[in-house]
N, C-alpha and C positions, 0 to 999 in steps of 0.2 A: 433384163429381168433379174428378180433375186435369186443367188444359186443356193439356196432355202425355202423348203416350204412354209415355214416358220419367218412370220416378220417380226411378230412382236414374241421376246416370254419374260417374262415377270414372275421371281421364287419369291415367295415368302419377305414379299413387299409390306411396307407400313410406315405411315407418315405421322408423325406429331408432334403436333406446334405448341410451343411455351406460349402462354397468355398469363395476366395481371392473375386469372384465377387457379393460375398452376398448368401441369401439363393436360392435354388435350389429346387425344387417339383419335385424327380421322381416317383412317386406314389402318384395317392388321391383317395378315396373313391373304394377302393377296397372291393366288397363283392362276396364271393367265396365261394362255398361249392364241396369238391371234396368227391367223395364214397367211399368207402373201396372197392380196385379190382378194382379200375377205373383206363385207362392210359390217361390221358390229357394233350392235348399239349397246347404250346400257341405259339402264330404267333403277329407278330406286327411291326412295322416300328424300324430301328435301333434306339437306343436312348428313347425306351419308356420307359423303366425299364424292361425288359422283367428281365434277369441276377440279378437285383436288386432283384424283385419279389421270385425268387429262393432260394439267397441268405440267405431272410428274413426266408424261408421255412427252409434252413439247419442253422439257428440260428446262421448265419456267420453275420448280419446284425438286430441289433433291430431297429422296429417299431417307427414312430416318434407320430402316432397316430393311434387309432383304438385294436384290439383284433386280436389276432390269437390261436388258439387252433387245439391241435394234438392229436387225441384222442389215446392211444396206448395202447397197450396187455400188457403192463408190462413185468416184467421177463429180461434176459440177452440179449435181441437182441437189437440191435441199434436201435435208431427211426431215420434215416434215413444214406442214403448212395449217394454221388455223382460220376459225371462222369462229367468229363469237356470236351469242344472241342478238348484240347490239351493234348494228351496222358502224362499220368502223373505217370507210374509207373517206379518203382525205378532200375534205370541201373545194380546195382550191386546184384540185383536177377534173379534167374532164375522164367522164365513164371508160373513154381509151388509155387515158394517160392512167387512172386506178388500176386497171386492170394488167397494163403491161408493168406497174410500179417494181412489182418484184423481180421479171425478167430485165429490168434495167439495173439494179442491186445487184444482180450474178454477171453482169459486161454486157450483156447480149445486146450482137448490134443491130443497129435502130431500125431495121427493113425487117429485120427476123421479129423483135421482136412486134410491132405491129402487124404482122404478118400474124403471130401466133396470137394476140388479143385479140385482131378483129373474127380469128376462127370460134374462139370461146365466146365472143360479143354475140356473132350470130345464134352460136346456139342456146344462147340464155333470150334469144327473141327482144336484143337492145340495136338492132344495128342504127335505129333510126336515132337514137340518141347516144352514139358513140362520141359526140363530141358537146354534149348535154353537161353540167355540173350539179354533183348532188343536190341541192338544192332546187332543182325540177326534175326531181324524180320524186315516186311516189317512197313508200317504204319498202314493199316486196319489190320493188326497183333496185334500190339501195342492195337490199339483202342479195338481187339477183349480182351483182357486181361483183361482190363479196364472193360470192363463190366460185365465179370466171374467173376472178382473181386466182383464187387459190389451186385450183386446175391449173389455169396457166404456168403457174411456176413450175409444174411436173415434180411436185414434193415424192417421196418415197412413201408419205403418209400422209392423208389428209383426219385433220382433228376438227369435227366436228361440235360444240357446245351448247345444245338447243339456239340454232342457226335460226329456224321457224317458229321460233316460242312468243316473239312479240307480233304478230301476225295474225291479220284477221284469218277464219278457217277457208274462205277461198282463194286467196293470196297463198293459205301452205299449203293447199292440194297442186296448185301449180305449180309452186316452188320444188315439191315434192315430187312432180312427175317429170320438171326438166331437170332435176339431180340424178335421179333415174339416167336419162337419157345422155347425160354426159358421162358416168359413172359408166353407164355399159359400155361406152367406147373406150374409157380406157381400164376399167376393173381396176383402180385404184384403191391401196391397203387404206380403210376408211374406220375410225372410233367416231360414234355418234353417239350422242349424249341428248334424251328428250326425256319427256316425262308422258310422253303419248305413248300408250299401247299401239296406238293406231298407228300410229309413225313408222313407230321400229317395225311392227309385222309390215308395211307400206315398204320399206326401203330395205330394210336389215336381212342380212344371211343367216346371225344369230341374233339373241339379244338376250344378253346377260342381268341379270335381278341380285341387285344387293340392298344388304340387309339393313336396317337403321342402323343409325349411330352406335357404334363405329363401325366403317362400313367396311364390310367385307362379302365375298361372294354368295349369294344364299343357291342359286341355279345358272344355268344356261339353256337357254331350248334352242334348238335348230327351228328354221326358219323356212321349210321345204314348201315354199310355194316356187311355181316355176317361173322363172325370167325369159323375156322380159316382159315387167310387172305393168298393167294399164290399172293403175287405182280403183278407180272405180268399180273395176271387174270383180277384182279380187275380195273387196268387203263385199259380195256378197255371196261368196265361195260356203259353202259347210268346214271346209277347213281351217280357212280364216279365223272363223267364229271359233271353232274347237281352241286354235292357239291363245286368241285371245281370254280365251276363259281359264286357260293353264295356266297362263302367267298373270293374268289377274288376280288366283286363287293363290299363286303365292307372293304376290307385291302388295296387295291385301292387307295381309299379318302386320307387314314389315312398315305400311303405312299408320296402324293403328298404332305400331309399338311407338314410331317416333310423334304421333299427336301425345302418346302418354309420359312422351320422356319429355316433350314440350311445355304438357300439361305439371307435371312434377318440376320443372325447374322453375315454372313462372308465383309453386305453390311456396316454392321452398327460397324465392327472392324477396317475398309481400313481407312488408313490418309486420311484427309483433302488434298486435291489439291491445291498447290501453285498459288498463282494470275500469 
């Protein structure tokens, strides 16, 4: 375990990227502090950084300013592991060979690690097609892979990216209730990134609201429904509804502000009108 209750903190973080129209601010004064065994999601209008934010997290993007620190266990496990929107595992393996891919990257030998994919295989409800190729799987198939995967390697972090966003809505109630159930076993330090209310209050401990462009923190609300969570129960709680309507009420704003900063850039690109 981490000998920190603190896994992630982030001071007065901010990213920004040169482009052809000058500089750009998709982050500024980001201060974050995630737990060790926390899953936090984050919600926010397209185009705040959310994906940026992440990024910074899996060390796919450096910092333009500020600090970030990961505190971690040390030792052979990865400090973090992602899972993208788009199903991203490799055609020419079978759903066993995907899923143990990264425990074969860190040495681990070949008994152990089939040993440890086919425990993740069952509990994503693939074992029949452990030896299947993407290519006959459905999608929420695919996506289930993808996050055996990422489990499997025992990351310090699992990063999340709207995993369920290309997904019909009963493929992500279920995807959503066996993330759940692998997550409780191991309480895995987990950033989730969706654009569902419904999602984050569904899985999330917290879930963080930032602001339009440029994105920085606007709230946090805790997440105090009790685990562990049966979906369907829970939307139809009075509390539920309560949180949902708090953070609706301030994602809201932040959603209208970026249609008008959308709306003003698309005004201020249109040619000039001929006399």
């Amino acid at each position: 375990m981490c000998n920190t209750t603190n896994r992630i903190v982030m001071k007065n973080v901010s990213k920004t990227f040169t482009t052809s129209h000058g500089q750009v601010t998709a982050l500024q004064n980001i201060n974050l502090t995630i737990k060790n065994g926390e899953f936090f999601c984050i919600v926010g209008p397209s185009g705040c950084g959310k994906t940026t934010l992440l990024r910074i997290l899996a060390d796919l993007e450096e910092v333009s300013g500020g600090m970030i620190r990961i505190n971690s266990d040390g030792g052979n496990r990865p400090v973090n592991s992602m899972v993208f929107q788009e199903q991203s595992i490799f055609p020419w393996m079978t759903v066993a060979e995907n899923v143990a891919y990264g425990l074969r990257m860190r040495g681990i030998a070949k008994k152990l690690r089939a040993d440890i994919a086919s425990h993740y295989i069952k509990m994503i409800g693939l074992n029949k097609f452990a030896r299947a190729y993407p290519c006959q799987l459905s999608g929420g198939m695919k996506q289930r892979v993808s996050v055996a995967r990422a489990f499997a390697t025992d990351p310090e972090i699992l990063l999340m990216d709207e995993p369920f966003g290309a997904l019909d809505e009963q493929n992500r109630i279920l995807l959503q209730q066996e993330l759940l159930h692998i997550w409780d076993t191991s309480k895995k330090t987990t950033v989730f990134i969706t654009h569902s209310i419904d999602e984050a209050l569904c899985v999330g401990d917290k879930v963080m609201i930032m602001t339009a462009h440029p994105g920085t923190i606007k709230s946090v609300v805790e997440v105090d429904l009790p685990r562990p969570r049966d979906i369907a129960a829970i939307r139809t709680t009075v509390h539920y509804n309560e949180l949902f309507q708090q953070i609706w009420l301030s994602l809201r704003e932040e959603v209208l502000k970026s249609k008008q900063q959308e709306f003003n850039a698309n005004e201020n690109s249109q040619p000039e009108a001929s006399g």
